[in-house]
PDBQT receptor file of N, H, CA, C and O in Angstrom, charges set to zero:
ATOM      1  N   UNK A   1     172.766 152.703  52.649  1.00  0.00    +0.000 N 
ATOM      2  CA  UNK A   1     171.771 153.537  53.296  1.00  0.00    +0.000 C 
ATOM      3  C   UNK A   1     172.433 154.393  54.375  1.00  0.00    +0.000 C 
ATOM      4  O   UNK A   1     172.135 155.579  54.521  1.00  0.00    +0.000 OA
ATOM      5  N   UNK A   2     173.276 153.808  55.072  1.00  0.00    +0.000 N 
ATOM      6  H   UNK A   2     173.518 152.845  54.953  1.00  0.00    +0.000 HD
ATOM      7  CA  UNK A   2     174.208 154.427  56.080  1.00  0.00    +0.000 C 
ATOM      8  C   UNK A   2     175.171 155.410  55.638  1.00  0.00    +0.000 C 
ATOM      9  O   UNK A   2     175.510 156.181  56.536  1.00  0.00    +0.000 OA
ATOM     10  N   UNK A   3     175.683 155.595  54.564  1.00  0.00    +0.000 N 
ATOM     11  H   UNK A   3     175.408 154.969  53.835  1.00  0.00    +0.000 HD
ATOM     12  CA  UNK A   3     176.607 156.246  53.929  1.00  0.00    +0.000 C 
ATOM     13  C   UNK A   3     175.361 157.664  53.238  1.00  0.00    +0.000 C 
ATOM     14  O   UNK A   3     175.634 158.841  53.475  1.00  0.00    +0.000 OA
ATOM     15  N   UNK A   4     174.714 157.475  52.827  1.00  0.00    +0.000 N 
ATOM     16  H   UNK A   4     174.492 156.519  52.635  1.00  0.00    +0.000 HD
ATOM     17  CA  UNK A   4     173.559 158.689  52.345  1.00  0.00    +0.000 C 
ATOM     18  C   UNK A   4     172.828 158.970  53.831  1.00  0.00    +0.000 C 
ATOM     19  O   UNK A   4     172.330 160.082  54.005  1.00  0.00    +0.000 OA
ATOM     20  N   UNK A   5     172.786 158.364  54.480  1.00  0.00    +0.000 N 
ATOM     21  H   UNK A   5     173.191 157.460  54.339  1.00  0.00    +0.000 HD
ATOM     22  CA  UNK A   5     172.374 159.412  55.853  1.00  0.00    +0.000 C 
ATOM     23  C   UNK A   5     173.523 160.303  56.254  1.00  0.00    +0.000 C 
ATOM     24  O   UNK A   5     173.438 161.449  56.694  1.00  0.00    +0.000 OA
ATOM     25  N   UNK A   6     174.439 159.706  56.068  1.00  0.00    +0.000 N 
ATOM     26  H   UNK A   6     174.508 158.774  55.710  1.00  0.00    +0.000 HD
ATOM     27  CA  UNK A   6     175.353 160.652  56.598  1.00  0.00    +0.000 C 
ATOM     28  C   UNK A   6     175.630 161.603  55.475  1.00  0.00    +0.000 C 
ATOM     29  O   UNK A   6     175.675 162.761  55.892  1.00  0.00    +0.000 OA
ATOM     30  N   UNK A   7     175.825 161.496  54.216  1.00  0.00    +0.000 N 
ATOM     31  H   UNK A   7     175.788 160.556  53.878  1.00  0.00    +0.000 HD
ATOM     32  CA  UNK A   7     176.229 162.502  53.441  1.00  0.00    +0.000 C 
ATOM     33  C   UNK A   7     175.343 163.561  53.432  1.00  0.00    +0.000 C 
ATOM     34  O   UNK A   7     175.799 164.704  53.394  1.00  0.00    +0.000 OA
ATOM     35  N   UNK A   8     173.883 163.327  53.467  1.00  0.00    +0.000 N 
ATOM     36  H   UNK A   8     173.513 162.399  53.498  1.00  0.00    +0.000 HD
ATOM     37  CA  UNK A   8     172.432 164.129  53.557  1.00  0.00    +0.000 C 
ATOM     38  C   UNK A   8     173.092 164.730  55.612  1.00  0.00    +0.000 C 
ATOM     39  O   UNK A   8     173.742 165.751  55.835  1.00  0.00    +0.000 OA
ATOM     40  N   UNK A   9     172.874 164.249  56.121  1.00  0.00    +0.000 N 
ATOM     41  H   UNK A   9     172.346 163.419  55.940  1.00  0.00    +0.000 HD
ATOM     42  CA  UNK A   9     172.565 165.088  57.387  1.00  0.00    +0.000 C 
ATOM     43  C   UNK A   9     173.657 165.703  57.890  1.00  0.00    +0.000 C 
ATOM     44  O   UNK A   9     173.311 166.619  58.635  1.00  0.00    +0.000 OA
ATOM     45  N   UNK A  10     175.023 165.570  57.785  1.00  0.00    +0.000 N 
ATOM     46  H   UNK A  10     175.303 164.825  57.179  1.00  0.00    +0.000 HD
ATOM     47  CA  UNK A  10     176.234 165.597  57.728  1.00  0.00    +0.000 C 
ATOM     48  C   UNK A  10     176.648 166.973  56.697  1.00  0.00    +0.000 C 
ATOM     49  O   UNK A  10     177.214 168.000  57.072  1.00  0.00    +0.000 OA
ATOM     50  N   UNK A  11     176.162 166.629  55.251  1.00  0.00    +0.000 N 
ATOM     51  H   UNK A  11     175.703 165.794  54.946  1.00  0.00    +0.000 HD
ATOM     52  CA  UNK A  11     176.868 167.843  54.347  1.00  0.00    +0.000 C 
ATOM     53  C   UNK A  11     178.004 167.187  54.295  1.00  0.00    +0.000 C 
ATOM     54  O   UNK A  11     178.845 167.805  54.947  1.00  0.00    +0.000 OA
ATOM     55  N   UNK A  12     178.337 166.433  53.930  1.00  0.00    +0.000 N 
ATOM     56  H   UNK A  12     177.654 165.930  53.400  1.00  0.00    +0.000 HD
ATOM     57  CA  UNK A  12     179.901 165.990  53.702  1.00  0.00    +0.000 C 
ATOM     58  C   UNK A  12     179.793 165.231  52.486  1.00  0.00    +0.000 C 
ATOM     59  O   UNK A  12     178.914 164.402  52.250  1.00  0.00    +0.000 OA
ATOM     60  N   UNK A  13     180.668 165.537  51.786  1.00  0.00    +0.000 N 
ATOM     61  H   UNK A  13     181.382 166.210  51.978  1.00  0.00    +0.000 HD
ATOM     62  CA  UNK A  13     180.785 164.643  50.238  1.00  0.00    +0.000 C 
ATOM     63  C   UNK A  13     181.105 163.207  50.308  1.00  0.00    +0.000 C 
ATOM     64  O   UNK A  13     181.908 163.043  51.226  1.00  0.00    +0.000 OA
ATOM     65  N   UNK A  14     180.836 162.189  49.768  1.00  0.00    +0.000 N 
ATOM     66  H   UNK A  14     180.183 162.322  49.022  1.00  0.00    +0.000 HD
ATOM     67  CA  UNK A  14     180.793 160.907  49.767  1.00  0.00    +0.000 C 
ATOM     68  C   UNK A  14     182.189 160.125  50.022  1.00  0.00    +0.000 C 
ATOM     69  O   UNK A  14     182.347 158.968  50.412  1.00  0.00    +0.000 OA
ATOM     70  N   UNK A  15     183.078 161.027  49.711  1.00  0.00    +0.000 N 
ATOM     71  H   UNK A  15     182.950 161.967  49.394  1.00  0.00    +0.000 HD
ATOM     72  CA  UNK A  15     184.652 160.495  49.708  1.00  0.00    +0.000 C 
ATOM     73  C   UNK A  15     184.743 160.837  51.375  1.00  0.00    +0.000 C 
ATOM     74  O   UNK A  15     185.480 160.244  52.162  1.00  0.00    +0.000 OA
ATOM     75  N   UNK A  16     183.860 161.881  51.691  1.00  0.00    +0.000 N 
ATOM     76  H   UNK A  16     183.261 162.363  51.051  1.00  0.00    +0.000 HD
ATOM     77  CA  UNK A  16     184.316 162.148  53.156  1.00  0.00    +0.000 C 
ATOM     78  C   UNK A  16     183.805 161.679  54.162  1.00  0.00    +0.000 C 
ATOM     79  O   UNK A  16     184.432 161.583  55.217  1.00  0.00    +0.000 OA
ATOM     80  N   UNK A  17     182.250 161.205  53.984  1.00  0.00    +0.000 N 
ATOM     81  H   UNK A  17     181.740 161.283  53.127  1.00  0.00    +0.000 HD
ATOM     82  CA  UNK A  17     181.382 160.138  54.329  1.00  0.00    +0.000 C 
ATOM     83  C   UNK A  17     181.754 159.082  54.861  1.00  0.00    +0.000 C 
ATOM     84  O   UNK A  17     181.376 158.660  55.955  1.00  0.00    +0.000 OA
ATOM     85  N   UNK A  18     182.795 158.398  53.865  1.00  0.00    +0.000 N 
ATOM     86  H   UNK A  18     183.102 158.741  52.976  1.00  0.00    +0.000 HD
ATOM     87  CA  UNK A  18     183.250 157.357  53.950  1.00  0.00    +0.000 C 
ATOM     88  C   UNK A  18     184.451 156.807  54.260  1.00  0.00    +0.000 C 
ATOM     89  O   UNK A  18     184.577 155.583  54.307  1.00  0.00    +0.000 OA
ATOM     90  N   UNK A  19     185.528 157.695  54.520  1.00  0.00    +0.000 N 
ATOM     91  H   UNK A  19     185.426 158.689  54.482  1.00  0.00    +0.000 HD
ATOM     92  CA  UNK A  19     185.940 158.229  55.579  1.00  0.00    +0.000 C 
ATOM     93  C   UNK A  19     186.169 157.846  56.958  1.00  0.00    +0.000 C 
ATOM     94  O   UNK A  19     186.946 157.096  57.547  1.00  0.00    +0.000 OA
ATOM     95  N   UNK A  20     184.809 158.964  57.396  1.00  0.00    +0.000 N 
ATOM     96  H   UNK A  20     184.177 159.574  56.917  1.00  0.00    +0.000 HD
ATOM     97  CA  UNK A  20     184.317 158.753  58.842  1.00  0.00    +0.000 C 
ATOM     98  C   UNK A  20     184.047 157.239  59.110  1.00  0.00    +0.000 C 
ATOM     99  O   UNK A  20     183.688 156.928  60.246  1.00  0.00    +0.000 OA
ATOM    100  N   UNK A  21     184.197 156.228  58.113  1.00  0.00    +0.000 N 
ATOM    101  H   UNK A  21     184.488 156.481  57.190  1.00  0.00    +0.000 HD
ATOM    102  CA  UNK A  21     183.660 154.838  58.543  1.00  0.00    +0.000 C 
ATOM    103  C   UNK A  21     184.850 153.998  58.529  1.00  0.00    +0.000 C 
ATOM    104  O   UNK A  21     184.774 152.861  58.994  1.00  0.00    +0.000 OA
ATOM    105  N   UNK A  22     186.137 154.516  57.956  1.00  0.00    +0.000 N 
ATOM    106  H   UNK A  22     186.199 155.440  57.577  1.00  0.00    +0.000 HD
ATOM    107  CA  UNK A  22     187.929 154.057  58.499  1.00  0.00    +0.000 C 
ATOM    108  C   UNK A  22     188.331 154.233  59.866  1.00  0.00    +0.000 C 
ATOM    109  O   UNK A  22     187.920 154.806  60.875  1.00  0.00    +0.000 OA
ATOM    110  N   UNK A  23     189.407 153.432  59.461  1.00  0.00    +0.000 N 
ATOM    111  H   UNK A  23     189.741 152.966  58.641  1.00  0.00    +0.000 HD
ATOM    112  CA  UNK A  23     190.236 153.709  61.100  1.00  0.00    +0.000 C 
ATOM    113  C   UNK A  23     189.300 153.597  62.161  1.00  0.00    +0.000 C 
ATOM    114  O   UNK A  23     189.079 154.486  62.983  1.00  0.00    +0.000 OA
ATOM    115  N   UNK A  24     188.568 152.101  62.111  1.00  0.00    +0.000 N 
ATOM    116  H   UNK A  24     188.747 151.379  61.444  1.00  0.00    +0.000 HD
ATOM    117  CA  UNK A  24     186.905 151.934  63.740  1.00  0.00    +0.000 C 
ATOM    118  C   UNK A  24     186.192 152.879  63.680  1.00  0.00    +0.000 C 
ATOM    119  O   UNK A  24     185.545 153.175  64.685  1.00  0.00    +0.000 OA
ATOM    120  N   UNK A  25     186.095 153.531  62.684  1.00  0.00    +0.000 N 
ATOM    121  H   UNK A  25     186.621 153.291  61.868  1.00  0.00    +0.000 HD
ATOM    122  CA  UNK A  25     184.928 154.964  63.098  1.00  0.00    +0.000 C 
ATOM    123  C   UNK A  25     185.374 155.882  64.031  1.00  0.00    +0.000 C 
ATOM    124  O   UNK A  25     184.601 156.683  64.557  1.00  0.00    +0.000 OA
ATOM    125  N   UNK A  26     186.774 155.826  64.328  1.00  0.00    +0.000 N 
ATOM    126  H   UNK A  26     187.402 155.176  63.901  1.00  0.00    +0.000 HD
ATOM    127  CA  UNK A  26     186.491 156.775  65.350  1.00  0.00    +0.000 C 
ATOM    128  C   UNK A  26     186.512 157.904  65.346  1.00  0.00    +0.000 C 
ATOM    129  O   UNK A  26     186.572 158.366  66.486  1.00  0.00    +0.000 OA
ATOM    130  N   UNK A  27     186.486 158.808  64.366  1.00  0.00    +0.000 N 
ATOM    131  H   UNK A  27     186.437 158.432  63.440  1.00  0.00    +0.000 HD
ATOM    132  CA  UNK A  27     185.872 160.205  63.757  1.00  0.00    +0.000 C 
ATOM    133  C   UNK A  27     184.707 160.099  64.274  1.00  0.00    +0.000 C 
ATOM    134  O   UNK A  27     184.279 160.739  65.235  1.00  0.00    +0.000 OA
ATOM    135  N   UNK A  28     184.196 159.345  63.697  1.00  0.00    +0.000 N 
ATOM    136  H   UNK A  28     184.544 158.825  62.917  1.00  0.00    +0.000 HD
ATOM    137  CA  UNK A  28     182.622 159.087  63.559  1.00  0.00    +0.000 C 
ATOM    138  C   UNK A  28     182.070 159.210  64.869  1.00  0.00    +0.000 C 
ATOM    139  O   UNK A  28     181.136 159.961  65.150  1.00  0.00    +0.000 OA
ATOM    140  N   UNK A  29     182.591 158.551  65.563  1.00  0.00    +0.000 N 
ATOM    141  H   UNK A  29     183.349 157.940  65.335  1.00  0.00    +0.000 HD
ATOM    142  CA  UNK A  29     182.056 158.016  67.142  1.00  0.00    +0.000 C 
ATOM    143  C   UNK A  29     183.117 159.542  67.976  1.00  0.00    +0.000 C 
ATOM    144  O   UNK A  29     183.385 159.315  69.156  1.00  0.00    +0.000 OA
ATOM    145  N   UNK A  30     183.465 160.443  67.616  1.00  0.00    +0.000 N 
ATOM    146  H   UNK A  30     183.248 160.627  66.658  1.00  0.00    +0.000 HD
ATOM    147  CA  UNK A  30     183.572 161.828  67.715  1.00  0.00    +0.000 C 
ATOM    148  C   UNK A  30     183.021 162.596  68.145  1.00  0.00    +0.000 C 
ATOM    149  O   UNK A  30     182.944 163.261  69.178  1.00  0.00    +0.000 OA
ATOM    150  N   UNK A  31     182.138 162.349  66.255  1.00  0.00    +0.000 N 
ATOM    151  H   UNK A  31     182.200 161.809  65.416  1.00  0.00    +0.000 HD
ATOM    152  CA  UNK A  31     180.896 163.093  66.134  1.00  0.00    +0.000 C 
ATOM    153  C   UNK A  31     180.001 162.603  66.846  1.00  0.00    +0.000 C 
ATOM    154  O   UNK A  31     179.480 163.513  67.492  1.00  0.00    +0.000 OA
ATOM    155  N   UNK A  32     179.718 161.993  66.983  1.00  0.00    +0.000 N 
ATOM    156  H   UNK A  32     180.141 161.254  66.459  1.00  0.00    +0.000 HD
ATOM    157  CA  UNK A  32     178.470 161.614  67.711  1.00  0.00    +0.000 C 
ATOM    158  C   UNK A  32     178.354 161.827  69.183  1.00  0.00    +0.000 C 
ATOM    159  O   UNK A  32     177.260 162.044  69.704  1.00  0.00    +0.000 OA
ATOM    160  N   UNK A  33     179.427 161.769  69.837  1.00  0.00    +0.000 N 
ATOM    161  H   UNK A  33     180.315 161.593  69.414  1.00  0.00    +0.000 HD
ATOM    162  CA  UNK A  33     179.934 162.486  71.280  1.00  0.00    +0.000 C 
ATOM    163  C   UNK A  33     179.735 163.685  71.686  1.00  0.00    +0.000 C 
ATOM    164  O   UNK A  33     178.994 164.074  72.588  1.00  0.00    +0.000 OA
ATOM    165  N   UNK A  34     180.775 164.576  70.636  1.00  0.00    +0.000 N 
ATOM    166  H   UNK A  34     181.377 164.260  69.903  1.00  0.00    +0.000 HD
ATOM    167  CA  UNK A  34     181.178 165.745  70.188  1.00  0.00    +0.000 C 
ATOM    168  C   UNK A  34     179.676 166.829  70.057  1.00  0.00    +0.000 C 
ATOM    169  O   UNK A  34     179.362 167.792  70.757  1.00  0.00    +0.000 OA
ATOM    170  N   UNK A  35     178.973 166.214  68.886  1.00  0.00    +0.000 N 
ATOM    171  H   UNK A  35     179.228 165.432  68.317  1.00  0.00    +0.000 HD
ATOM    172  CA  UNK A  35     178.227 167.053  68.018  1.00  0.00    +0.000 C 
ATOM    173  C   UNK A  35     179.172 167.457  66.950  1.00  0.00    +0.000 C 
ATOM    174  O   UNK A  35     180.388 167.519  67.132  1.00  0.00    +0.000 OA
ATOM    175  N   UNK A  36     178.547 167.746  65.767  1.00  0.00    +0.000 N 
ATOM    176  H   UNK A  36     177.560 167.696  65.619  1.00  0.00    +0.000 HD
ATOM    177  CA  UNK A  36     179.235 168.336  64.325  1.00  0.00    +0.000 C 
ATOM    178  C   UNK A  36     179.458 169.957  64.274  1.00  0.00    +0.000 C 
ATOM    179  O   UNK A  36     178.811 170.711  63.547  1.00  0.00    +0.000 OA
ATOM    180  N   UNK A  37     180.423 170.330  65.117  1.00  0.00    +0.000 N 
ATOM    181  H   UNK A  37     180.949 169.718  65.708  1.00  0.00    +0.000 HD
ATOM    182  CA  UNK A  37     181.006 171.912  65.677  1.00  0.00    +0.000 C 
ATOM    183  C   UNK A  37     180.488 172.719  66.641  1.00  0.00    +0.000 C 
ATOM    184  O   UNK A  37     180.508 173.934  66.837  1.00  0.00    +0.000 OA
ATOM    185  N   UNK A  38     179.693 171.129  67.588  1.00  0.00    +0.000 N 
ATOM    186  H   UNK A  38     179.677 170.142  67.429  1.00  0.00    +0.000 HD
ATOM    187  CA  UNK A  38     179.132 171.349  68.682  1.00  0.00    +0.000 C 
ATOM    188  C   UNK A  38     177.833 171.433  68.403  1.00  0.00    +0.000 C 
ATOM    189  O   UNK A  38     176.973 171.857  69.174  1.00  0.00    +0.000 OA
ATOM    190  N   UNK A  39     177.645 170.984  67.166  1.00  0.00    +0.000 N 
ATOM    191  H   UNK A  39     178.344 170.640  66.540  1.00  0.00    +0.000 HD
ATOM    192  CA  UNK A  39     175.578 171.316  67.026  1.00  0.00    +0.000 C 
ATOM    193  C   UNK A  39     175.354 169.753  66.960  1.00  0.00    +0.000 C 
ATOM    194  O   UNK A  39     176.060 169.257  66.081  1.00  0.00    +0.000 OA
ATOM    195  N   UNK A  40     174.843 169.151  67.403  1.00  0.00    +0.000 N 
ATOM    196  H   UNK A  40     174.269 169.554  68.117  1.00  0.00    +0.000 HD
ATOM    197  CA  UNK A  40     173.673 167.859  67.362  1.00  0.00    +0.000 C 
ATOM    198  C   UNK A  40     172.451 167.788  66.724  1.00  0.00    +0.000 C 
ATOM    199  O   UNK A  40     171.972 166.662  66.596  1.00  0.00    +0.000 OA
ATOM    200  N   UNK A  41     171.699 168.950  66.198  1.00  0.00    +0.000 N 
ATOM    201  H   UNK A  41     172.088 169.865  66.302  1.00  0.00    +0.000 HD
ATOM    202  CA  UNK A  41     171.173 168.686  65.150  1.00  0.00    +0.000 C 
ATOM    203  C   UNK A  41     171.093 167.635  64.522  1.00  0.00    +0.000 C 
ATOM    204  O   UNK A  41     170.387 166.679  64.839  1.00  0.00    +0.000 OA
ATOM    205  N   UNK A  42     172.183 167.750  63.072  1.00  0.00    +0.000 N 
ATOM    206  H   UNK A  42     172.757 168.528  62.814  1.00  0.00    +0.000 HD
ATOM    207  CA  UNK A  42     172.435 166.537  62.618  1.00  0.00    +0.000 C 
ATOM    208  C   UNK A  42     172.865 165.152  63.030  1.00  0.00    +0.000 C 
ATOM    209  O   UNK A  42     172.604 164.295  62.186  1.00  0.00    +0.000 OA
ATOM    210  N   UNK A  43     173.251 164.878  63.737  1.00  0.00    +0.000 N 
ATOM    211  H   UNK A  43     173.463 165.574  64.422  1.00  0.00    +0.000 HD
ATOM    212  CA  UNK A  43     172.936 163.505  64.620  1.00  0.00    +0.000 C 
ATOM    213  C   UNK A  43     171.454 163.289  65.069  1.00  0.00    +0.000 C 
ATOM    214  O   UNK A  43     170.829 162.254  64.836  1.00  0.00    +0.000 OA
ATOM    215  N   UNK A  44     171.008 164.259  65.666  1.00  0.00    +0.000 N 
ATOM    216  H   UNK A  44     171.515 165.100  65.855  1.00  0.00    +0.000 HD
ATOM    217  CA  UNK A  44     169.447 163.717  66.206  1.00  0.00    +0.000 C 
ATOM    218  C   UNK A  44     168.849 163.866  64.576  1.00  0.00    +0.000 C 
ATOM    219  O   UNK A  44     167.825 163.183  64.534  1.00  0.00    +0.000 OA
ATOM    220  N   UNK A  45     169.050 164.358  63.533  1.00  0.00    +0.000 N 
ATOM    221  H   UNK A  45     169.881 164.913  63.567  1.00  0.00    +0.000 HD
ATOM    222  CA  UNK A  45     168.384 163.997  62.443  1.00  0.00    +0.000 C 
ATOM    223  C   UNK A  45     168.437 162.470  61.864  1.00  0.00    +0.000 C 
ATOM    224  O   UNK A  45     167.482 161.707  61.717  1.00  0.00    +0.000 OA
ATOM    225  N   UNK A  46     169.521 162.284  61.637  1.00  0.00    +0.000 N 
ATOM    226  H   UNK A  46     170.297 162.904  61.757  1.00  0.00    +0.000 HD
ATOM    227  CA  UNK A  46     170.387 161.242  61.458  1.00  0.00    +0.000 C 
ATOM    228  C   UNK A  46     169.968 159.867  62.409  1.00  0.00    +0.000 C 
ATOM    229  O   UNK A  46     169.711 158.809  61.836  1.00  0.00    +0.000 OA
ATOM    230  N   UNK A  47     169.930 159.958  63.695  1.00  0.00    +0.000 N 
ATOM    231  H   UNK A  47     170.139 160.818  64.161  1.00  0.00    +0.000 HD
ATOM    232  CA  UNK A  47     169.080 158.906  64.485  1.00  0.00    +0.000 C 
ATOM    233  C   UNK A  47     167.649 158.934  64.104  1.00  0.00    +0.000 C 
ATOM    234  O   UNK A  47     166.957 157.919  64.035  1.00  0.00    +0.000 OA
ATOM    235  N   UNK A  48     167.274 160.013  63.883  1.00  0.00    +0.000 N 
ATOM    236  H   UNK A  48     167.837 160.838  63.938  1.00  0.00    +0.000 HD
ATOM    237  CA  UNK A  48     165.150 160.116  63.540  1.00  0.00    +0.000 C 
ATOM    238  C   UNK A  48     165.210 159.151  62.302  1.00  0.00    +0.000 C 
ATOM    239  O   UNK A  48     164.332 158.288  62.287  1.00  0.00    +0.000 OA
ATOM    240  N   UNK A  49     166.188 159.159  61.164  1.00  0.00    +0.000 N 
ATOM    241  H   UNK A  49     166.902 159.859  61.176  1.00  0.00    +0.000 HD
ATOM    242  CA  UNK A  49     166.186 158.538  59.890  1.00  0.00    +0.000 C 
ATOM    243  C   UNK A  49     165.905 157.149  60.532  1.00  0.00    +0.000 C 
ATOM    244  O   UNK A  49     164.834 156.564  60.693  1.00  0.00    +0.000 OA
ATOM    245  N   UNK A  50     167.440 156.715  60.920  1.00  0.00    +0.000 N 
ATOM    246  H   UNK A  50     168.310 157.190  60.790  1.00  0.00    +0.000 HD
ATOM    247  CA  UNK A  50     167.071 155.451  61.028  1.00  0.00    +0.000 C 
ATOM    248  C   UNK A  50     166.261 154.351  61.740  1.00  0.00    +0.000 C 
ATOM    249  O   UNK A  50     166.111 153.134  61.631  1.00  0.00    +0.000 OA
ATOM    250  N   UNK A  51     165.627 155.754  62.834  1.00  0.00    +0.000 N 
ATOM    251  H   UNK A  51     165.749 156.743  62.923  1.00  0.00    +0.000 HD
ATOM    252  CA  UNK A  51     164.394 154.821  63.307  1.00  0.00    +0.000 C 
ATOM    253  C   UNK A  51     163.794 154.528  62.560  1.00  0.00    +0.000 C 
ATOM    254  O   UNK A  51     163.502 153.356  62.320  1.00  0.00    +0.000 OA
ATOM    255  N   UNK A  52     163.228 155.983  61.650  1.00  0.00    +0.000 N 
ATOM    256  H   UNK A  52     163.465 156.935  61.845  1.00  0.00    +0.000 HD
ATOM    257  CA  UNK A  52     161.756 155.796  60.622  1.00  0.00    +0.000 C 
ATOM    258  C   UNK A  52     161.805 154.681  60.024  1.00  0.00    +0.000 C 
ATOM    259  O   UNK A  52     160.806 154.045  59.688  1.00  0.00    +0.000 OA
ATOM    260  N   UNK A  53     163.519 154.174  59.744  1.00  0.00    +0.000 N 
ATOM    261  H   UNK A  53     164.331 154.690  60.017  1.00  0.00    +0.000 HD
ATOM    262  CA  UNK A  53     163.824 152.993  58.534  1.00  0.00    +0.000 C 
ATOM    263  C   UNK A  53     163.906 151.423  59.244  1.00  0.00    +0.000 C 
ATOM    264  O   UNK A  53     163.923 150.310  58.719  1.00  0.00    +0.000 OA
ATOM    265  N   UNK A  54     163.935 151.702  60.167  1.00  0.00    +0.000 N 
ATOM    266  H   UNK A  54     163.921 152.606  60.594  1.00  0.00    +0.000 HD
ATOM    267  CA  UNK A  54     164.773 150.636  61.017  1.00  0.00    +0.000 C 
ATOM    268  C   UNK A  54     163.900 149.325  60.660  1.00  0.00    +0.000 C 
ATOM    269  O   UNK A  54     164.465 148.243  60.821  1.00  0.00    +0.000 OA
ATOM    270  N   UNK A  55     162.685 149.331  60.228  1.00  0.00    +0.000 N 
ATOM    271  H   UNK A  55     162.226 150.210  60.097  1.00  0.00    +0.000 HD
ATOM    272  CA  UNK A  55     162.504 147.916  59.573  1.00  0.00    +0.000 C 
ATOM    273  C   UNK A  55     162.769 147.450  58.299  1.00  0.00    +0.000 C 
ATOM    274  O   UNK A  55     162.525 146.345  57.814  1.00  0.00    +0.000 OA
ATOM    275  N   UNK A  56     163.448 148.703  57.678  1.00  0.00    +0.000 N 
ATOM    276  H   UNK A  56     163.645 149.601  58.073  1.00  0.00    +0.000 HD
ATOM    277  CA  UNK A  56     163.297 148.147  56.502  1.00  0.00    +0.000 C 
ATOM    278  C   UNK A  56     165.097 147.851  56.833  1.00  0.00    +0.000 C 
ATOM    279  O   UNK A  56     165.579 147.116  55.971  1.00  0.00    +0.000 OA
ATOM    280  N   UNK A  57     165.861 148.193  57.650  1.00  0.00    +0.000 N 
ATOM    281  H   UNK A  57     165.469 148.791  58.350  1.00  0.00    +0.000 HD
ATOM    282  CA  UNK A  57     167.137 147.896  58.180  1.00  0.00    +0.000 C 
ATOM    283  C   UNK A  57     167.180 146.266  58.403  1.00  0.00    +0.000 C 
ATOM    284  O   UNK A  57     167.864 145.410  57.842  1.00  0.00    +0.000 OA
ATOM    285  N   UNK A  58     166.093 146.158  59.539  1.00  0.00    +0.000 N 
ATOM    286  H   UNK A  58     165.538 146.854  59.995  1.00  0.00    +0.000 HD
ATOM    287  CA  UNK A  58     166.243 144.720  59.743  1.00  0.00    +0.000 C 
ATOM    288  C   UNK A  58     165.981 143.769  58.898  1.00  0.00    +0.000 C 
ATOM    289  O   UNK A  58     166.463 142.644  59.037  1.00  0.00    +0.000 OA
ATOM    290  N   UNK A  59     165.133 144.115  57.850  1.00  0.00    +0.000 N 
ATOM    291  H   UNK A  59     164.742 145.028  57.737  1.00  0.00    +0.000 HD
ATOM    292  CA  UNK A  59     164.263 143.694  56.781  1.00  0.00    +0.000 C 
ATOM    293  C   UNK A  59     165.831 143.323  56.065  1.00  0.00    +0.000 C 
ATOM    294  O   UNK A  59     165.936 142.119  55.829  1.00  0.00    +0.000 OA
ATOM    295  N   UNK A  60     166.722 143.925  55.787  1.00  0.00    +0.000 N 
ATOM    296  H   UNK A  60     166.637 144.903  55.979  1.00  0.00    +0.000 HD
ATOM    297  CA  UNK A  60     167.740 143.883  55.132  1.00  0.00    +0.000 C 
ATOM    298  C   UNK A  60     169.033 142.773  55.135  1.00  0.00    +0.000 C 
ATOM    299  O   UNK A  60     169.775 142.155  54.372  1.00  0.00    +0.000 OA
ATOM    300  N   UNK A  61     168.659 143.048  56.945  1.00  0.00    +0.000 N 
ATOM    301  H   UNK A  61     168.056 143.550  57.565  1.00  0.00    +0.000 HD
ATOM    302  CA  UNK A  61     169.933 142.053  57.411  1.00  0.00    +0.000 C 
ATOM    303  C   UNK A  61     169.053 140.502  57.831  1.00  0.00    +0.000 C 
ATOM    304  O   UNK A  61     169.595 139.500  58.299  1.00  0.00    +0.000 OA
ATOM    305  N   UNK A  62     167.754 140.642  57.549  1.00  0.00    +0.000 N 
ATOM    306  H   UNK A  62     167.314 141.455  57.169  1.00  0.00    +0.000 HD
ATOM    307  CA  UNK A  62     167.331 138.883  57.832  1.00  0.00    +0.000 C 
ATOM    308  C   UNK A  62     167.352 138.285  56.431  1.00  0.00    +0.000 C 
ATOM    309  O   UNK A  62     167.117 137.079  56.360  1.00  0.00    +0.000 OA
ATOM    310  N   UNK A  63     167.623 139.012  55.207  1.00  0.00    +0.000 N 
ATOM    311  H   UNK A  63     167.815 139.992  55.264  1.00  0.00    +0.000 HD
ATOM    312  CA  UNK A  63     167.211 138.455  53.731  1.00  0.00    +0.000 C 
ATOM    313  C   UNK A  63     168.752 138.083  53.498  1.00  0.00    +0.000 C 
ATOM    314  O   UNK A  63     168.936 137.441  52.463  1.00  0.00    +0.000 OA
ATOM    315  N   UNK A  64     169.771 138.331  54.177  1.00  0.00    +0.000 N 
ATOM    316  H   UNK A  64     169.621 138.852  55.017  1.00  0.00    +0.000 HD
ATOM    317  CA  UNK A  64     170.956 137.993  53.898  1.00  0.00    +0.000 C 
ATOM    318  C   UNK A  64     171.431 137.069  54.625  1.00  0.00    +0.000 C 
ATOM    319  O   UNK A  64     172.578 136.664  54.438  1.00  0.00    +0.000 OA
TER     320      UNK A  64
């Protein structure tokens, strides 16, 4: 689910997606500092997702 938020809000192809989640994230945690070429947009999209989801998140990690 984490990997398709980012490919959707991001624009980045799945090889590149995934990626950003090597080496501690720290691309990742960049972007999220940074903004994606200085726009935040997609991060504040990207956080709105996983609120909307966020039970079905937790929902996820108590069934395991």
């Amino acid at each position: 689910m984490f990997l398709l938020a980012i490919i959707k809000h991001f624009s980045l192809s799945p090889k590149e997606s995934l990626s950003l989640l090597s080496n501690d994230s720290k691309y990742l945690a960049h972007i999220l500092a940074k903004g994606l070429k200085n726009d935040f947009r997609p991060i504040d999209n990207l956080i709105l997702e996983f609120n909307k989801n966020l039970e079905k998140i937790i929902g996820f990690s108590k069934n395991k």
